[in-house]
FIBAGU-122998 format. One line per field, with one value per atom (N, C-alpha, C): residue number from 1; residue in one letter; atom name; x negated, y, z negated. Coordinates in steps of 0.1 Angstrom, whole numbers. Last residue first. Layout:
<rs>
k = (NUM	...) $
r = (A	...) $
a = (CA	...) $
c1 = (X	...) $
c2 = (Y	...) $
c3 = (Z	...) $
</rs>
This chain:
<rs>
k = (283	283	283	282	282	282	281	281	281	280	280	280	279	279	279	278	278	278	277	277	277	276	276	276	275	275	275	274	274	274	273	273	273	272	272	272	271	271	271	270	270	270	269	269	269	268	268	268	267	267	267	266	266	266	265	265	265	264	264	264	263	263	263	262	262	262	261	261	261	260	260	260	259	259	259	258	258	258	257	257	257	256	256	256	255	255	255	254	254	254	253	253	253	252	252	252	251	251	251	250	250	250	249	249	249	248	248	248	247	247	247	246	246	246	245	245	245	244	244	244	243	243	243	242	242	242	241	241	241	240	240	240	239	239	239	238	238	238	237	237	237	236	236	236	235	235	235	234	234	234	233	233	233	232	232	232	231	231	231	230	230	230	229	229	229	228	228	228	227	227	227	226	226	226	225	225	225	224	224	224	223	223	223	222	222	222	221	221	221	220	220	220	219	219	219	218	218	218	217	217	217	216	216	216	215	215	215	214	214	214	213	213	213	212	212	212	211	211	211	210	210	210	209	209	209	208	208	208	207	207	207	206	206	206	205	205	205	204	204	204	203	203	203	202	202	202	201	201	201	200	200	200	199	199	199	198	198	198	197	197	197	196	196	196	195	195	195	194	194	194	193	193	193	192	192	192	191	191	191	190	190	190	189	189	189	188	188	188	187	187	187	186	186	186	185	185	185	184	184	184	183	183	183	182	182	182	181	181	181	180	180	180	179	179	179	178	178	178	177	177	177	176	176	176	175	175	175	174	174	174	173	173	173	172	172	172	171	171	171	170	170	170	169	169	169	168	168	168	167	167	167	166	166	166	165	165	165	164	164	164	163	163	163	162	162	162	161	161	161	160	160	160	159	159	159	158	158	158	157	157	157	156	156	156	155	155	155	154	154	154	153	153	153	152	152	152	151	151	151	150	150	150	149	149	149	148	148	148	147	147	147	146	146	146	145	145	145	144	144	144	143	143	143	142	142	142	141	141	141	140	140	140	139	139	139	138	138	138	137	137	137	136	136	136	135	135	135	134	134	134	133	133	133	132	132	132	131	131	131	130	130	130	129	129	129	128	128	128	127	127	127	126	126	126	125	125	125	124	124	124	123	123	123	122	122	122	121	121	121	120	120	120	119	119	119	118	118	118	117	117	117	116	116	116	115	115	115	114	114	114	113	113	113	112	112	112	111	111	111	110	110	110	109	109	109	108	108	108	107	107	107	106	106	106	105	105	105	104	104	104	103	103	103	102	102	102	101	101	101	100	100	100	99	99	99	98	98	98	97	97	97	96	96	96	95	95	95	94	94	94	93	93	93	92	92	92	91	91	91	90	90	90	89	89	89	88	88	88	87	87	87	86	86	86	85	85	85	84	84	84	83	83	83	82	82	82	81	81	81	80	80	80	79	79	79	78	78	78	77	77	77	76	76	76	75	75	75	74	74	74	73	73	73	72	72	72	71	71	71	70	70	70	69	69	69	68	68	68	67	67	67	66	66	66	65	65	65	64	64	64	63	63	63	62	62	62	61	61	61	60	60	60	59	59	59	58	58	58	57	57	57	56	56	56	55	55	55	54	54	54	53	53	53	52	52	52	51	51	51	50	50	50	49	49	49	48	48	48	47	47	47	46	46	46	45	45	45	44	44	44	43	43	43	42	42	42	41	41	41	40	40	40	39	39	39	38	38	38	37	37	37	36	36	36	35	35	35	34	34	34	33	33	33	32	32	32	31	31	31	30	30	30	29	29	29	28	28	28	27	27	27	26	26	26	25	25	25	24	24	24	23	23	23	22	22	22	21	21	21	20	20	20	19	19	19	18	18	18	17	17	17	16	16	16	15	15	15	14	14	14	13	13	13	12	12	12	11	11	11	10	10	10	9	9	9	8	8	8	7	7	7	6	6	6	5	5	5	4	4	4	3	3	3	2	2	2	1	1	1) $
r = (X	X	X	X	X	X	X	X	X	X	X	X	X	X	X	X	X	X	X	X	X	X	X	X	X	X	X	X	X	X	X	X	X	X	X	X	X	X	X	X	X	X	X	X	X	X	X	X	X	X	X	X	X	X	X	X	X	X	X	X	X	X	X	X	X	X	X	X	X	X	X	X	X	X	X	X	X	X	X	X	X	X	X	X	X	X	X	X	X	X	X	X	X	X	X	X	X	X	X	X	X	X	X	X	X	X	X	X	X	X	X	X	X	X	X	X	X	X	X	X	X	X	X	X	X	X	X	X	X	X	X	X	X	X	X	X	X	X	X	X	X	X	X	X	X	X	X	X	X	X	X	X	X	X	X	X	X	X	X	X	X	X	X	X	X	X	X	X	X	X	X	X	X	X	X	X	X	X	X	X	X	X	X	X	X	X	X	X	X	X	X	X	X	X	X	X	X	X	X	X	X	X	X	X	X	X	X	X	X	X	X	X	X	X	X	X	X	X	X	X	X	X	X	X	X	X	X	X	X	X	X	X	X	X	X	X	X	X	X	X	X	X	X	X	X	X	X	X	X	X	X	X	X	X	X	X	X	X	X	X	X	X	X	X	X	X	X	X	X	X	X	X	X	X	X	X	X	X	X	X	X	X	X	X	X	X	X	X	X	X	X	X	X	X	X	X	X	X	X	X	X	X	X	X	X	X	X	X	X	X	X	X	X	X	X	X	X	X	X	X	X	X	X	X	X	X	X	X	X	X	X	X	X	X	X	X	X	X	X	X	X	X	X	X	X	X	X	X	X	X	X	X	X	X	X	X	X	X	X	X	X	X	X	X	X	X	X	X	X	X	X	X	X	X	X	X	X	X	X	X	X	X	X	X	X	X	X	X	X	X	X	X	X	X	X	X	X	X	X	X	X	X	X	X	X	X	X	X	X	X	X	X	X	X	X	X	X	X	X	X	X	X	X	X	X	X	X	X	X	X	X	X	X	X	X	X	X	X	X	X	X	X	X	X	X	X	X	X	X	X	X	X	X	X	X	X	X	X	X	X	X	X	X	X	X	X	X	X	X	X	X	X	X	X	X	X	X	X	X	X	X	X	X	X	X	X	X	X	X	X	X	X	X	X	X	X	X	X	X	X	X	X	X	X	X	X	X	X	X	X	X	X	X	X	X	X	X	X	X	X	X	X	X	X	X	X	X	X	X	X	X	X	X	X	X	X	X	X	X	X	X	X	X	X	X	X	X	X	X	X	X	X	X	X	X	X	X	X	X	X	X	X	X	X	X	X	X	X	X	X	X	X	X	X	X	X	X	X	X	X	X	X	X	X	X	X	X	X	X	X	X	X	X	X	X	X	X	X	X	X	X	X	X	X	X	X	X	X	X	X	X	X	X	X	X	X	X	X	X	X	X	X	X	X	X	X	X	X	X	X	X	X	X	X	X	X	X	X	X	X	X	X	X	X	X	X	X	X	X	X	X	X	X	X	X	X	X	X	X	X	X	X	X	X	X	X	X	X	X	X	X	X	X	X	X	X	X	X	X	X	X	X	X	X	X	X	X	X	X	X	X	X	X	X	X	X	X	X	X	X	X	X	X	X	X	X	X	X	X	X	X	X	X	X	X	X	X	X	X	X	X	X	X	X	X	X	X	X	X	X	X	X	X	X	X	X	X	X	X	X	X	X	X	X	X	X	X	X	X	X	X	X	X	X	X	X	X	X	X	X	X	X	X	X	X	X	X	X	X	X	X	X	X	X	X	X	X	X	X	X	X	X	X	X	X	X	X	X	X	X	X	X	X	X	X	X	X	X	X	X	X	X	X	X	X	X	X	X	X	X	X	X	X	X	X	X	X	X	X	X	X	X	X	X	X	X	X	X	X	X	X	X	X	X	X	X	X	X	X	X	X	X	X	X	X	X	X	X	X) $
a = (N	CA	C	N	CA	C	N	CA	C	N	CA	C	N	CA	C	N	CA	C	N	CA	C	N	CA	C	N	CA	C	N	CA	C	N	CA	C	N	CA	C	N	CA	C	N	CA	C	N	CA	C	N	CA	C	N	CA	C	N	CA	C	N	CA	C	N	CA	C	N	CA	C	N	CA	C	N	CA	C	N	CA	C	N	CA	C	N	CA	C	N	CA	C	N	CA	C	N	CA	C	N	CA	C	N	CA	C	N	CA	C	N	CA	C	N	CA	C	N	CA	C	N	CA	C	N	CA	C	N	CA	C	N	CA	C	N	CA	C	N	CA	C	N	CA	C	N	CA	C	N	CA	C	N	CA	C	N	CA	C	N	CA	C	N	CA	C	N	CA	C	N	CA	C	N	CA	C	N	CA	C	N	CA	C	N	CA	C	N	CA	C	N	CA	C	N	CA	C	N	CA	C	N	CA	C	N	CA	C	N	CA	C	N	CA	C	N	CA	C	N	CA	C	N	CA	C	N	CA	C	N	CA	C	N	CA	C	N	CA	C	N	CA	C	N	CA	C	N	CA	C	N	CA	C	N	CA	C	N	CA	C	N	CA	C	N	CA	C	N	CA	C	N	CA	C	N	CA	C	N	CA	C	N	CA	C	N	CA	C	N	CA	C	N	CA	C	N	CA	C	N	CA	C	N	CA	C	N	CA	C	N	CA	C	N	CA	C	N	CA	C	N	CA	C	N	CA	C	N	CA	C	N	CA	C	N	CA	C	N	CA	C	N	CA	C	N	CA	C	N	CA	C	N	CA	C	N	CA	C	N	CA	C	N	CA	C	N	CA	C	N	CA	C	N	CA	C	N	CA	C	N	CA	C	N	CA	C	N	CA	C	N	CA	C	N	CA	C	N	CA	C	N	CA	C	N	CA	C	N	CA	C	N	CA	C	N	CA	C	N	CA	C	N	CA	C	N	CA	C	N	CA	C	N	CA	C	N	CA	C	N	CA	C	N	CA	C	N	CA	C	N	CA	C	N	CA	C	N	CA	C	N	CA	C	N	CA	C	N	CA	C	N	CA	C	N	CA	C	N	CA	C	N	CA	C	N	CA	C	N	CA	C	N	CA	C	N	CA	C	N	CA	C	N	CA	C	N	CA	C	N	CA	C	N	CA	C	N	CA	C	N	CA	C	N	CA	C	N	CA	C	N	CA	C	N	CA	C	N	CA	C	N	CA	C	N	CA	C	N	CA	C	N	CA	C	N	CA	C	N	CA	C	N	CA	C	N	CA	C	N	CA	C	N	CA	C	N	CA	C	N	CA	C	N	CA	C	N	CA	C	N	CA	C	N	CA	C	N	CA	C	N	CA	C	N	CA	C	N	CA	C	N	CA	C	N	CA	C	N	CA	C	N	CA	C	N	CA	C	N	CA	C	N	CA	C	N	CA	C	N	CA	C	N	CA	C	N	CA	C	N	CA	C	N	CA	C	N	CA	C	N	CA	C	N	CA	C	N	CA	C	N	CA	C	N	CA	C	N	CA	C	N	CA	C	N	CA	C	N	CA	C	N	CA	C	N	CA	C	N	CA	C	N	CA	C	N	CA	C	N	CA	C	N	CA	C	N	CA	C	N	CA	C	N	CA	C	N	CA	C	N	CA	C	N	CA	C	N	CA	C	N	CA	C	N	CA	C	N	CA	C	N	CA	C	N	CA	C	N	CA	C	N	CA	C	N	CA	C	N	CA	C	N	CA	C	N	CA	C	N	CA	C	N	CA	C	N	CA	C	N	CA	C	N	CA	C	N	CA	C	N	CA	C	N	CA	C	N	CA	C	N	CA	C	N	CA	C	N	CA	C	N	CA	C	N	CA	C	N	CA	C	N	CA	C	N	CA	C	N	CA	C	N	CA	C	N	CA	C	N	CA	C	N	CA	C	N	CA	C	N	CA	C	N	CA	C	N	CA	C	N	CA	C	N	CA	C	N	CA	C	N	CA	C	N	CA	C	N	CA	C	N	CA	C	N	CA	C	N	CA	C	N	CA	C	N	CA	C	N	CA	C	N	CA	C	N	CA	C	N	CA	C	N	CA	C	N	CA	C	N	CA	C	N	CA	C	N	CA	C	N	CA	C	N	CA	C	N	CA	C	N	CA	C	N	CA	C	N	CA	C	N	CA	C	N	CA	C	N	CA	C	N	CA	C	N	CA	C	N	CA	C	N	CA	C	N	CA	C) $
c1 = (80	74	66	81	84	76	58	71	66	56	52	63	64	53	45	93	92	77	101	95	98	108	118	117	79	86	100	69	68	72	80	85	81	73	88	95	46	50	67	48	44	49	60	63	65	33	47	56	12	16	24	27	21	21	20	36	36	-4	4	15	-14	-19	-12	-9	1	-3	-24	-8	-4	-48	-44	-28	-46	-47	-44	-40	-28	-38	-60	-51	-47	-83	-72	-69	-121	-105	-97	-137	-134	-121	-144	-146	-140	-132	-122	-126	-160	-148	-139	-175	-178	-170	-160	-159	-168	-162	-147	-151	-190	-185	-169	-192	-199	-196	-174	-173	-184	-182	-167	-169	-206	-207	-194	-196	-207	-205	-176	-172	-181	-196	-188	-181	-209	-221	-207	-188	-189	-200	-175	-167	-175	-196	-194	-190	-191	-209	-205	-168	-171	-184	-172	-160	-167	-188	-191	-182	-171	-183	-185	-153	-147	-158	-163	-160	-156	-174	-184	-180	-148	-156	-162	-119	-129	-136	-88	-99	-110	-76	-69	-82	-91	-84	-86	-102	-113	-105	-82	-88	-95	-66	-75	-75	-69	-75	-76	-74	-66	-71	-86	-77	-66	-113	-114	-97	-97	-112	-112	-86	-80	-89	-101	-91	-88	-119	-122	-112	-96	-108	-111	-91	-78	-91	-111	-109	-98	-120	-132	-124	-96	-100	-113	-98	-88	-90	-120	-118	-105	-122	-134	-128	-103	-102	-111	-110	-100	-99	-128	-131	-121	-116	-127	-131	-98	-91	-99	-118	-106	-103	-123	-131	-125	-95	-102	-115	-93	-79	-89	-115	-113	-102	-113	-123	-123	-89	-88	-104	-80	-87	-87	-43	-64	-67	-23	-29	-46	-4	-8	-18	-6	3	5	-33	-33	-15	-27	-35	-31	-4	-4	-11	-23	-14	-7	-41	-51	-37	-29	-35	-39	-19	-12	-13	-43	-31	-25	-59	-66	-51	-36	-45	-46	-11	-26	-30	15	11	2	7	16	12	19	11	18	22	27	20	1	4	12	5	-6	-3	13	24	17	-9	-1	10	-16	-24	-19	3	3	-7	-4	8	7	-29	-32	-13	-20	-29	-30	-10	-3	-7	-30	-23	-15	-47	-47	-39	-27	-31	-38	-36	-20	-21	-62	-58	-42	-71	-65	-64	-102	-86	-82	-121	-111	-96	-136	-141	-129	-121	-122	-126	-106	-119	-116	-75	-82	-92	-69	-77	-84	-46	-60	-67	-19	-26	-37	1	-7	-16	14	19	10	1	5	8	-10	-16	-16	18	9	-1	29	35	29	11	14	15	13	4	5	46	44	27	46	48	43	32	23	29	50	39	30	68	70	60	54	65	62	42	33	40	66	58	48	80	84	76	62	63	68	67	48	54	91	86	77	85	96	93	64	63	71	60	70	69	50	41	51	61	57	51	76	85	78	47	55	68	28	24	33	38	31	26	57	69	51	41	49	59	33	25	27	43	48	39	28	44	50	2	7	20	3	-1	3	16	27	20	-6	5	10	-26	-28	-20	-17	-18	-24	-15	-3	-7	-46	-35	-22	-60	-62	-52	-57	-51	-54	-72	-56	-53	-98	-97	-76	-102	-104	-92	-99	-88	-90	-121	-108	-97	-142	-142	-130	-132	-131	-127	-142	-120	-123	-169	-163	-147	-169	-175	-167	-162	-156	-158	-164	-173	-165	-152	-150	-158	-173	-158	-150	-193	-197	-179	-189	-191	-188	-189	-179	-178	-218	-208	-189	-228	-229	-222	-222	-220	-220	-233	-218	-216	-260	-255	-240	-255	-259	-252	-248	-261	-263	-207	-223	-234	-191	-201	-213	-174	-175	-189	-179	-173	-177	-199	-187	-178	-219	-221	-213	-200	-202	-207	-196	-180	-191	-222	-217	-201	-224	-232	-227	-201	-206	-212	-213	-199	-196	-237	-234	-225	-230	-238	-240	-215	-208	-214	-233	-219	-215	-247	-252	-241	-229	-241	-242	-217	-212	-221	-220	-226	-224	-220	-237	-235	-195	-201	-214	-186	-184	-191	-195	-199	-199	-177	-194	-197	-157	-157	-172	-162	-158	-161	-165	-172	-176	-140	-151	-158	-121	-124	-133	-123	-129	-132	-98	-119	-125	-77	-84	-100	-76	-78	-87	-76	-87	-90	-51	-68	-74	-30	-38	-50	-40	-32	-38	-42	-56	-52	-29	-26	-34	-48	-41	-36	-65	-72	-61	-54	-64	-71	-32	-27	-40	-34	-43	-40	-3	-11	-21	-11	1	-2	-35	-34	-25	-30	-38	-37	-9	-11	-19	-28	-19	-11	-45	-51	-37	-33	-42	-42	-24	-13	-21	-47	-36	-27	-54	-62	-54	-41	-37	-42	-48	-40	-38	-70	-53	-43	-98	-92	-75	-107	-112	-101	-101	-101	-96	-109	-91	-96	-134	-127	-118	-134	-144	-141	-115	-117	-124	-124	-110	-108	-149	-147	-132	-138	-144	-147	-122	-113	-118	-145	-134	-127	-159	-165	-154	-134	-143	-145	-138	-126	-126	-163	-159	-146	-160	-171	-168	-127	-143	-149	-108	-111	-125) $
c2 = (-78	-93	-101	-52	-55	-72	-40	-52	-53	-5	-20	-28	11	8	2	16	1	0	36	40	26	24	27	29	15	7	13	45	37	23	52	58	50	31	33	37	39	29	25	66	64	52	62	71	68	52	46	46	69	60	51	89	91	80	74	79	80	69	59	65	99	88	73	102	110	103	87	86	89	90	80	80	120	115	106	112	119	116	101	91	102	126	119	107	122	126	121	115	132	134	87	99	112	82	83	84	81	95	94	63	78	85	43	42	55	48	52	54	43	56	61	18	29	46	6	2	18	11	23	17	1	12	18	-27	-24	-10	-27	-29	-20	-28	-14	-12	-51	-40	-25	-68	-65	-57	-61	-61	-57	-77	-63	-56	-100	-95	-80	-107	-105	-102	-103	-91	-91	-120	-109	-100	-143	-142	-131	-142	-138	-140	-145	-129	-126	-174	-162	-151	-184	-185	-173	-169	-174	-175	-167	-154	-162	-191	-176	-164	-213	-212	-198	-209	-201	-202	-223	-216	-207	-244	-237	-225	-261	-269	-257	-247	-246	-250	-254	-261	-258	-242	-258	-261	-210	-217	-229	-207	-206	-210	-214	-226	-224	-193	-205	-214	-169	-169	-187	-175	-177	-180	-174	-186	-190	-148	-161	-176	-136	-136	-145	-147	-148	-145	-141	-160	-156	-111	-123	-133	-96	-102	-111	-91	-103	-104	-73	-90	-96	-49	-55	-73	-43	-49	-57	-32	-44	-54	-8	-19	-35	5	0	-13	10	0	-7	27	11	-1	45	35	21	55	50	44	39	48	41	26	21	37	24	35	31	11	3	15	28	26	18	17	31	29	-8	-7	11	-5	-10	-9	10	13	10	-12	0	6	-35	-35	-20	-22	-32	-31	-17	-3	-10	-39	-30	-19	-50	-57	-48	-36	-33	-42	-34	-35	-33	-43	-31	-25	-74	-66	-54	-93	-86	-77	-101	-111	-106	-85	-76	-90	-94	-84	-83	-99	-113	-106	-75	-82	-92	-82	-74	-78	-107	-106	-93	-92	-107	-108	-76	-74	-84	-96	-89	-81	-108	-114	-104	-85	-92	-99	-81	-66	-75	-104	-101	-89	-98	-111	-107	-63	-76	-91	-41	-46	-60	-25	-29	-36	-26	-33	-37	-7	-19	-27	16	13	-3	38	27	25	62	63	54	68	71	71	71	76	84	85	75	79	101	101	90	101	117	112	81	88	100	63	58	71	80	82	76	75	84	84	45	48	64	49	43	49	54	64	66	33	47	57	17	12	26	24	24	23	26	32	37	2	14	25	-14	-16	-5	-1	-3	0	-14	3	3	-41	-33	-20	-48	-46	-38	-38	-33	-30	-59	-41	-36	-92	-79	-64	-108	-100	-90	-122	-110	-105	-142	-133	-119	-161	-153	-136	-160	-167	-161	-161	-154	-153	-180	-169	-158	-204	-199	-192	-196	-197	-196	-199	-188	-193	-212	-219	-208	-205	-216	-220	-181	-180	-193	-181	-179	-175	-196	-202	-198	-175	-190	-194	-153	-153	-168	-165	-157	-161	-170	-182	-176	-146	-149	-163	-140	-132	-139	-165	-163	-155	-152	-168	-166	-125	-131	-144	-130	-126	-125	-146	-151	-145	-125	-139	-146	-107	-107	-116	-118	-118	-115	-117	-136	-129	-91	-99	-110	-84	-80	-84	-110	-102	-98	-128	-117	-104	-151	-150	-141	-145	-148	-143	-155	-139	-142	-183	-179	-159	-189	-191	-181	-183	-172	-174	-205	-189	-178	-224	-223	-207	-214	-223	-217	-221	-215	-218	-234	-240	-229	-245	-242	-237	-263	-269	-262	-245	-252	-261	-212	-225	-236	-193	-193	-203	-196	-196	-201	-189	-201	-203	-163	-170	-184	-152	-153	-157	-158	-163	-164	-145	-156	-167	-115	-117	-137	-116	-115	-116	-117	-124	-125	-92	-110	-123	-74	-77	-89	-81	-77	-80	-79	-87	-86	-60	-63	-73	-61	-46	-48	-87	-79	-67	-89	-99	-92	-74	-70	-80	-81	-69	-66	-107	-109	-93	-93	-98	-99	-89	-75	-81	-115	-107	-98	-125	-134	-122	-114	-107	-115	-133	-113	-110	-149	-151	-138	-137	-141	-149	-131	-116	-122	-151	-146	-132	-168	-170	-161	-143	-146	-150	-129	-135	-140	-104	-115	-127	-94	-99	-105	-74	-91	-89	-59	-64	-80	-52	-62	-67	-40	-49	-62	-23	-19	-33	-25	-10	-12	-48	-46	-34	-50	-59	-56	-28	-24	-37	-39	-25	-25	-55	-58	-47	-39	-52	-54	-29	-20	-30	-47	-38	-33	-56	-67	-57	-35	-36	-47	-11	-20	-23	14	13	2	15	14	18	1	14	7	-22	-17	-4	-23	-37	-33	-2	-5	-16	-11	2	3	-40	-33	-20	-38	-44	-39	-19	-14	-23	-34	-22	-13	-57	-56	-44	-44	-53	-55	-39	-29	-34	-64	-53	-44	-76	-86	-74	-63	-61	-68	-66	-52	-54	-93	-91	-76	-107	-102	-96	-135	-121	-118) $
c3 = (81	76	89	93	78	77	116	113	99	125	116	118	139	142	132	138	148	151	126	139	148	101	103	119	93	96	101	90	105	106	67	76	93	49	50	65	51	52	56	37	54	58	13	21	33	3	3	14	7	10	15	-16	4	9	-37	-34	-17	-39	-36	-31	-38	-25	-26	-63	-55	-40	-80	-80	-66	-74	-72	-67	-85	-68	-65	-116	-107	-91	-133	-122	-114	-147	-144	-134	-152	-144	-145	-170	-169	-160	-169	-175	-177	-138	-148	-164	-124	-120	-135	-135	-139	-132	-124	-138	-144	-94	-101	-113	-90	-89	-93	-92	-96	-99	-76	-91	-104	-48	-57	-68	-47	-47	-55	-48	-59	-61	-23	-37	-46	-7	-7	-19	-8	-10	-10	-6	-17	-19	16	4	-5	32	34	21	28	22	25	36	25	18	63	57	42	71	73	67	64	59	60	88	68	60	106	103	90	103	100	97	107	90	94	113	114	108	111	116	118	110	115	120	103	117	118	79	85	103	63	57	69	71	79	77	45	54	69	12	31	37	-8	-8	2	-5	-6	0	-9	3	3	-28	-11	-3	-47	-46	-30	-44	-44	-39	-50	-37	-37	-75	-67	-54	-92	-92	-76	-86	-84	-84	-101	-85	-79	-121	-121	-101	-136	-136	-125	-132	-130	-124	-140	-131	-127	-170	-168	-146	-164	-168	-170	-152	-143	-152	-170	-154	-147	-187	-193	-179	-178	-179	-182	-179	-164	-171	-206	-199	-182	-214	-215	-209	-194	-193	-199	-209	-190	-190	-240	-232	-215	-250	-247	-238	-256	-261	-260	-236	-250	-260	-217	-220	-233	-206	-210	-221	-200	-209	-214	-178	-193	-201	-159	-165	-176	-159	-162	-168	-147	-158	-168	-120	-131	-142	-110	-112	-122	-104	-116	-120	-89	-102	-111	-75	-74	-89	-57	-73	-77	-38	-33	-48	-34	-26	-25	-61	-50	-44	-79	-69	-60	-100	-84	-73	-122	-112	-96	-132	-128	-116	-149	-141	-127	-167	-161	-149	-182	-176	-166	-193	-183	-175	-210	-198	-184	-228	-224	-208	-235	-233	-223	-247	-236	-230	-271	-258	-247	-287	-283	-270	-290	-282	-276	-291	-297	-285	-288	-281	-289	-298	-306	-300	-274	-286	-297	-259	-256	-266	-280	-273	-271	-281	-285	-273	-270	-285	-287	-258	-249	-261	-254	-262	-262	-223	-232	-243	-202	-222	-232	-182	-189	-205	-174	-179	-185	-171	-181	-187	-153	-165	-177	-131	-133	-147	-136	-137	-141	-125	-137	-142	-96	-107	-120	-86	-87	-96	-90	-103	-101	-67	-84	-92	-47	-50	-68	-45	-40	-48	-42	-52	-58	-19	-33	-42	0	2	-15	2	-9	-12	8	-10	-15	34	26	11	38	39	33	24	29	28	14	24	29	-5	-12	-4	12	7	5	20	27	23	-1	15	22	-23	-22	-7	-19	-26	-17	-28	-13	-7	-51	-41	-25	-78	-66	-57	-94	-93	-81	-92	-87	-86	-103	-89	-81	-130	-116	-105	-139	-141	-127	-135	-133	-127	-148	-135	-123	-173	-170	-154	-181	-182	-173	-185	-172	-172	-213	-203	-192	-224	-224	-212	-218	-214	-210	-224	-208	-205	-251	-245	-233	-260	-258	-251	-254	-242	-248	-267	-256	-253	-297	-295	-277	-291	-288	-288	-291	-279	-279	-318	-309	-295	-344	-333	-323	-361	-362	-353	-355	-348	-353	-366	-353	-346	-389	-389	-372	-387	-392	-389	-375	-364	-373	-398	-386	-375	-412	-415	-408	-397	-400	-402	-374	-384	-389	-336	-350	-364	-315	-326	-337	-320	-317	-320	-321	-321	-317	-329	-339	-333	-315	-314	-329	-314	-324	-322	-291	-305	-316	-268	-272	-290	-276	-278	-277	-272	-285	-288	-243	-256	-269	-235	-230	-244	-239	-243	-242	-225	-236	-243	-202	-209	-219	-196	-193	-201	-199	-204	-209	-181	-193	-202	-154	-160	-173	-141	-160	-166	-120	-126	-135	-111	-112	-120	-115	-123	-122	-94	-108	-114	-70	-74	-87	-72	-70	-72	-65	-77	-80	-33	-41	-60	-28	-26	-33	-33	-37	-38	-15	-27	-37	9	9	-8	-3	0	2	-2	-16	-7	27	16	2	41	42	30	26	25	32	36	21	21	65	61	46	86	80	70	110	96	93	131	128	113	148	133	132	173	171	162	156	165	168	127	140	148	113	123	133	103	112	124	91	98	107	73	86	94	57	63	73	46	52	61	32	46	49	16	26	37	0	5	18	-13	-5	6	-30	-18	-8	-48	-41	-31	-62	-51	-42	-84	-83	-72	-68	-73	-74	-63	-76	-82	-34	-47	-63	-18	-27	-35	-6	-8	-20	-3	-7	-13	20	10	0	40	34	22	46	44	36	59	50	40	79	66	55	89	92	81	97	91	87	115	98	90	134	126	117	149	143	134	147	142	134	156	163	147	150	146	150) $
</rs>
């Protein structure tokens, strides 16, 4: 892979990660469309998103650190004294860091028991166009009828859980992590800041961890494209990541989903339509 088509992937990484449209789908997509880009193939997508993830851990810093400290605290062995370790575990921070922990178990499990379901079957244009299809409706239909009441603070272990299964769906390319999530959350009657802030820490362990494993445990991890270009994609990822993290979670303040929506449907659409041209191969 050349240098310009690292940046380019990096770029379209960085872009989609965060938003509900499915960043797997995009690279794959352009891997077929632009002939010199390539299919960049999973390890290089789950290392790229090292990057994009590395965005969210800086902008929830504060967050993380805190949410961190006070699940250790509330452990049985930790240093604060009983009573406050007991108050400690009625803190909306430590129910988080357990529902990180559980919700991120779902996408563990069937990242591993699919793995060669995910390498080949779920790269299929056919399905993403689907996927693109359906879950853009669904988001749609999440933001027209959802509550929109509950605050992150008040989310349960059982709504994570549940998040964390959702979440688990984006293993198809097409489904989108944060779309997955943000749609069930809204759909559970969480607010669109809190269903999206939700997407951004259960993805932490769950894309730090997938990126990693694809890095040690492909022996040619860096054959297909190459270390440095998938170095350069992902320092790109993630200075473009930092930026859309910024700028979605003050768009969905005040805005609806519907563009999202109607840019999957188009999507879809196109997808369908230039695999039918012969200016994609389906798999």
């Amino acid at each position: 892979m050349s240098i310009f088509a690292a940046v380019i992937l990096g770029i379209v990484q960085g872009l989609t990660e965060f938003l509900p449209i499915s960043s797997s789908a995009h690279l794959r997509i352009a891997g077929e469309l632009f002939p010199h880009l390539g299919d960049p193939g999973v390890t290089f997508t789950a290392v790229t998103q090292i990057g994009t993830e590395i965005a969210v851990v800086l902008y929830f810093w504060r967050d993380i650190t805190r949410i961190i400290r006070k699940w250790l605290c509330s452990l049985p062995f930790g240093k604060s004294g009983a009573a406050r370790r007991s108050a400690l575990r009625g803190d909306p921070d430590v129910r988080l860091g357990w529902i990180v922990i559980f919700g991120t178990v779902p996408i563990v499990v069937l990242g591993l028991a699919l793995e060669d379901a995910i390498d080949s079957v779920f790269r299929n244009l056919y399905l993403t166009a689907l996927m693109l299809f359906v879950f853009g409706v669904l988001l749609g239909v999440a933001d027209r009828i959802g509550k929109r009441r509950i605050q992150l603070r008040e989310m349960t272990l059982r709504d994570g859980v549940i998040l964390g299964f959702a979440q688990s769906l984006a293993l198809i390319p097409g489904v989108s992590r944060s779309g997955g999530t943000i749609t069930v959350g809204m759909l559970l009657g969480y607010t669109r800041a809190a269903a999206a802030r939700a997407s951004f820490l259960l993805a932490i362990p769950a894309v730090l961890g997938s990126g990693f494993y694809r890095l040690f445990s492909d022996s040619s991890a860096g054959a297909s494209a190459g270390a440095l270009p998938t170095l350069v994609a992902t320092v790109v990822a993630f200075a473009v990541g930092y930026a859309v993290i910024v700028w979605f979670l003050k768009l969905i303040e005040t805005k609806s989903y519907l563009p999202f929506v109607v840019y999957r449907l188009v999507l879809a659409a196109a997808v369908v339509l230039m695999l039918a041209a012969g200016l994609l191969r389906a798999a």
